[in-house]
N, C-alpha and C positions, 0 to 999 in steps of 0.2 A: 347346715345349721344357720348360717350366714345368710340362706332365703327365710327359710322359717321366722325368723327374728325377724327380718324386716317387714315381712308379712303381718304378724302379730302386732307390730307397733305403729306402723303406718295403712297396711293394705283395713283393717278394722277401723281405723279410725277416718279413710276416705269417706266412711258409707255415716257419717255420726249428727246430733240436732240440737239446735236453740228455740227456734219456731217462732220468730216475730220480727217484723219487718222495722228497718231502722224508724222510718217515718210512718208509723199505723194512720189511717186514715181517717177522717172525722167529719159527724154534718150535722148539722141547725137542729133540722127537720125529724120528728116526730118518725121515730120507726113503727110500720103500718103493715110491710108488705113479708110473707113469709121468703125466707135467703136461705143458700147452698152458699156456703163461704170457703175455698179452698187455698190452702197458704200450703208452700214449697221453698225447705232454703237448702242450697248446697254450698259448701265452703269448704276448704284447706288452705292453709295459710300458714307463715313460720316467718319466726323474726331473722334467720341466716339462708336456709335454703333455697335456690332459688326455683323457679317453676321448673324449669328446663332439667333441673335435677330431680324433682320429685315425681314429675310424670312419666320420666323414661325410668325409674325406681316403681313406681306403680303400674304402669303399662305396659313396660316392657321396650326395650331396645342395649346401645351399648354406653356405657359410662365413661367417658375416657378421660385421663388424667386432669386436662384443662377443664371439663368440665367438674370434678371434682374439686380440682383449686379457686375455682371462683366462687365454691359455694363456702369452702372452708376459711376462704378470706373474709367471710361475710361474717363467720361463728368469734362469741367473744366467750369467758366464761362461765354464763350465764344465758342458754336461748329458747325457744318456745318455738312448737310443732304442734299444731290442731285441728282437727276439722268439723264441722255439724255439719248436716242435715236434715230435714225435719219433713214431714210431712201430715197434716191436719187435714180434716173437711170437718163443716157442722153446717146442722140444720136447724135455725132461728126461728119459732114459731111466730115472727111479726104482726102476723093479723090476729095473734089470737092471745088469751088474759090469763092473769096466775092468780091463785088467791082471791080469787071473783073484782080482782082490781086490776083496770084497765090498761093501765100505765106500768105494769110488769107483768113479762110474759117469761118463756123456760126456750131454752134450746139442749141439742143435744152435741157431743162431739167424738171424734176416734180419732187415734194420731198416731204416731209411730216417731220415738223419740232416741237418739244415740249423739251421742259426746265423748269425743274424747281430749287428752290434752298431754302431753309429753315437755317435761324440763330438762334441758341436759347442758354440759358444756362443751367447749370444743376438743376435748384430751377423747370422748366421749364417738365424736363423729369420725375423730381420726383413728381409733384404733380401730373402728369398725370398716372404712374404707380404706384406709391405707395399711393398716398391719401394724406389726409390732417395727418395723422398719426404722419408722422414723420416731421413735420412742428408747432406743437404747441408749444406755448408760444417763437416763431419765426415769421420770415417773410421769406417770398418766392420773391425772385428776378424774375419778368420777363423783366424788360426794355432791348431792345433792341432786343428783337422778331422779325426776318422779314421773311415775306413768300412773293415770287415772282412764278410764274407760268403762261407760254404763249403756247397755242399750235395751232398751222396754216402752211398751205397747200402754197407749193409755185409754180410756173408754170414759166418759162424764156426763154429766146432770148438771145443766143450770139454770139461775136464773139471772133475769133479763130485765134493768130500768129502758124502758120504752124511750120515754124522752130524753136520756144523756147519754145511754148505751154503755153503762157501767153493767158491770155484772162480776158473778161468783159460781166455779164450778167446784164440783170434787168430783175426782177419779178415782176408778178403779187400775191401777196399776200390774200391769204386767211383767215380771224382769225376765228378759231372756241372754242376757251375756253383761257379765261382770270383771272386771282386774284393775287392779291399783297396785303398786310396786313403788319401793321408797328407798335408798342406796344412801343411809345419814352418812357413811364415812366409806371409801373406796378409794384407792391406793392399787397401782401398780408399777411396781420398779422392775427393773432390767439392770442387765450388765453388760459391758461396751457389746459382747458380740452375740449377744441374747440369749444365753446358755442358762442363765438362772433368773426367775423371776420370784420378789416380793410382795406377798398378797395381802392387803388389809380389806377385810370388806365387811362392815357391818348396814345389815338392811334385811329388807324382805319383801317377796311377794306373791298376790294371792289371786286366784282367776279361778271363775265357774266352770264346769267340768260338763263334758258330756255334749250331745246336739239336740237337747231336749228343748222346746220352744219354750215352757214352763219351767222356769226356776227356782222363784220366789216372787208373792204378791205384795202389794201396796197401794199407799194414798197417799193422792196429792191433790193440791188445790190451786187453780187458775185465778188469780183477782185479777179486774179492769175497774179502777174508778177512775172518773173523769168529773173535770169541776172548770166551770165557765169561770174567769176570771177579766180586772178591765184589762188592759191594754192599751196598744198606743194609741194617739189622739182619741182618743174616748172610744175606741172598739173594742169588742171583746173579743178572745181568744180561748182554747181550750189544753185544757193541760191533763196531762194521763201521768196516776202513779199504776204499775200493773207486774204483777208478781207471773211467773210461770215453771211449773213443776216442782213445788215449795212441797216438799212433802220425804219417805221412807216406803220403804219398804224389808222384809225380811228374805233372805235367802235359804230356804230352807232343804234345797236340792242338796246341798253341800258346799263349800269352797274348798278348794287344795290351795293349803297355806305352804309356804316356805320360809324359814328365818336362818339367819347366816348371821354370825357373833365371833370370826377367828381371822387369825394370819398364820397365814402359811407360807413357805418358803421349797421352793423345786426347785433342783439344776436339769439341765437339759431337756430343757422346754421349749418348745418351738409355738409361742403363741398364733403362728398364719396359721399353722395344720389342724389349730384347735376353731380357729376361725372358720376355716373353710370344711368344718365338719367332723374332720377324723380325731380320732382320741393317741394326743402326745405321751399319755401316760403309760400306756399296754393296756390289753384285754381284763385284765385283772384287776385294775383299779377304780376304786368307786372314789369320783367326785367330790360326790354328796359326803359322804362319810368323813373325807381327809379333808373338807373344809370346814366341818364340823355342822352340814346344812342338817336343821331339822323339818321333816316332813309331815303334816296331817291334816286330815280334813276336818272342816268347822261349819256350824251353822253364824249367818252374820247378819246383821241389821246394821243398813245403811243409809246414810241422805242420799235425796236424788239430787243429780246436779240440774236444779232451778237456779231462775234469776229474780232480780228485781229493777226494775227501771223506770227510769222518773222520765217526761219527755213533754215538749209542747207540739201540739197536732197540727194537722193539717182541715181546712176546714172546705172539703172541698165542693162544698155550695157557695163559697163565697164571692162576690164580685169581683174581690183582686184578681191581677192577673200576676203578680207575685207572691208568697208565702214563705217566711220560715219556717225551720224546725231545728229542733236540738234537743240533746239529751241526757243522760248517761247511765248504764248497766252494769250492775253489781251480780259476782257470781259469791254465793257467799258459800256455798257449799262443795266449792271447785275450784280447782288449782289454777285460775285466771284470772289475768290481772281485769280492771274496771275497763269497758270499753265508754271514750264519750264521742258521739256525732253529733254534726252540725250541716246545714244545708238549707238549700234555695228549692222551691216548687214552681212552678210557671206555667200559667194557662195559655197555651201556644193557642185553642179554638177550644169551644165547649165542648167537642167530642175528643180530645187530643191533649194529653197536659204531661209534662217533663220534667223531671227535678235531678241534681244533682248534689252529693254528697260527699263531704270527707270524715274519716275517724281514723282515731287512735286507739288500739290497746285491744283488749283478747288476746288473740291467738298472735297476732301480726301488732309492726307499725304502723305509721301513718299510711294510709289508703284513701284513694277516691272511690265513689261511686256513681252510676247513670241510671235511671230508668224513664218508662216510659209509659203511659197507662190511657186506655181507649176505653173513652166512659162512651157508652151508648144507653138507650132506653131501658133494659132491662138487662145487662150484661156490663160488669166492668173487669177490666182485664191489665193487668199490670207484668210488664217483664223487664227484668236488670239486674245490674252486677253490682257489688259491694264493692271491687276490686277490680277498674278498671285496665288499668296495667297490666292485674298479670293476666287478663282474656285476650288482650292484645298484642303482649308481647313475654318471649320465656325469660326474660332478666327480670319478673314479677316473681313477687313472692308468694305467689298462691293462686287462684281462682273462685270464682264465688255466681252464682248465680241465682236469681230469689224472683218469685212467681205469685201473684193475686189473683184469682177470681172470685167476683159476687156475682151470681143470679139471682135476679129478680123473680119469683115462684104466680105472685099475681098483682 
């Protein structure tokens, strides 16, 4: 039981997506030529865990005590566990017109989008690594538990201002995996030598069912507008507001709901044997029933977890051999906090240019990042971490990796 769970809450959300790069990239020059644009982000990240505990929890190896104590020294009672992934391509019809007007043209795109995001506290890490052990003649806090997790397929239509590179899609939406789980009040008491525990737990949770790729359809919509503005010493700069996955969908496959509204009270309970899978109660006793869990399936309509993000671009036709950026992204439909970044770009040679970044909030705390991007003729190619620290070293709290290509088609 003890794997399964940690499966379900971490190993699903290793594989999970935001799809947009801290610093998107920006140019003068009149869009002409048709483009294959392909964007990749990988991340996990936690404001207490550290790497070195989450990879050998997701990869596989041995956990041992010290390592468990540095990561629970890190938990307050309030922490955050998340990961995206994303993966997009589109094709930009550049050379060619929408609307018999020159100056707007349509692209198309596919992507494949999962998020997930986990709140818990530290009464929460421990009873699950450590046991009812170090919990007796205590209580364990879990109120305020939330797990959120969406993953689905998107397909879109859009169109394209030529000259500022704003645009507007809508999607057709695909959902293939669903759960969100919410723990308002959770209570567990013990006595000195663990023989009775006190159960308070109101909450509930609810996950799509089955291995059906098709669960439930929907829509969403991509916005990118960008608006030239002056800047310093009388130059201009350009500024991006740009929405992503702002949209619903329904589930109409089914959901398998759970709600729990009771307390209850056991003697001779042995909370490890329950951890480690086996049932403390006998053969004959139902759970669900003696805690009062009610069970059934529902149809649901949901938001998709979209963002929104305000940010100043990168301009990278420009002569400087320096560039800011900064920004900030709201999730308004997701259990995360506002991420804002800020950073430096630098034209190290025209074919070669490097930028590096810090931010706060999401999934994690403060982070650095690096990248690195090889602009050539008709190929530009971008790779780097969000999270330098923890690629380099396991005392980090996550990893992150994020990926650009544009081809130039003619």
């Amino acid at each position: 039981m003890k794997k399964l769970l940690l499966l379900l809450i971490l190993a699903n959300l290793s594989f999970s997506g935001t799809g947009q790069l801290l610093y998107p990239v920006s140019s003068d020059s009149m869009l002409q030529h048709d483009l294959i644009e392909v964007d990749g982000v990988f991340e996990y990240q936690g404001t207490a865990m550290k790497r070195e505990f989450t990879n050998t929890l997701l990869f596989g190896g041995y956990i041992d005590e010290s390592m468990k104590d540095r990561s629970f020294s890190k938990h307050n009672s309030t922490n955050r566990f998340g990961a995206n992934g994303n993966g997009e391509i589109r094709f930009v019809r550049g050379s060619g017109k929408l609307f018999k007007r020159d100056s707007v043209t349509w692209m198309v795109k596919a992507g494949y989008v999962a998020v997930g995001n986990l709140q818990y506290g530290q009464d929460a890490f421990g009873l699950l690594f450590y046991g009812n052990s170090s919990y007796l003649n205590s209580t364990a806090i879990l109120t305020n538990t939330k797990l959120d997790f969406t993953q689905f397929q998107k397909i879109g239509f859009g169109i394209v201002n030529k000259k500022n590179k704003s645009s507007f899609t809508l999607n057709l939406v695909n959902v293939q995996n669903y759960a969100e789980g919410f723990i308002r009040k959770g209570e567990i008491s013990q006595n000195e030598d663990g023989s009775q525990i006190d159960m308070i737990m109101h909450g509930d949770f609810q996950y799509t069912q089955g291995s059906s790729f098709n669960k439930g359809l929907g829509a969403s919509v991509d916005i990118d507008y960008r608006i030239r503005v002056p800047w310093l010493k009388q130059s201009f700069t350009t500024f991006q507001i740009s929405a992503q996955n702002l949209g619903f969908a329904h589930i109409y496959k089914g959901v398998k709901s759970y709600e729990v509204d009771s307390n209850y009270t056991y003697s001779g309970f042995d909370f490890d044997a329950f951890r480690d899978g086996n049932n403390p109660f006998g053969s004959d006793f139902s759970l669900l029933d003696s805690l009062g869990i009610q069970s059934h399936d529902v149809k649901k309509t949901i938001f998709l977890p979209g963002y929104i993000q305000a940010s100043k671009l990168i301009d990278i036709d420009s002569p400087k051999k320096v560039q800011s950026f900064f920004g900030i992204r709201l999730y308004p439909t997701f259990g995360s906090v506002p991420l804002v970044f800020a950073g430096a770009y630098w034209k190290a040679a025209s074919f070669l240019h490097a930028s590096a970044s810090v931010s706060y909030g999401s999934f994690g705390n403060l982070k650095a990042g690096i990248y690195a991007t090889l602009r050539l003729e008709k190929v530009m190619l971008m790779v780097g971490t969000d999270n330098i620290v923890g690629v380099v070293s396991k005392a980090g709290f996550g990893e992150s990796v994020v990926t650009k290509l544009v081809w130039k088609l003619n």
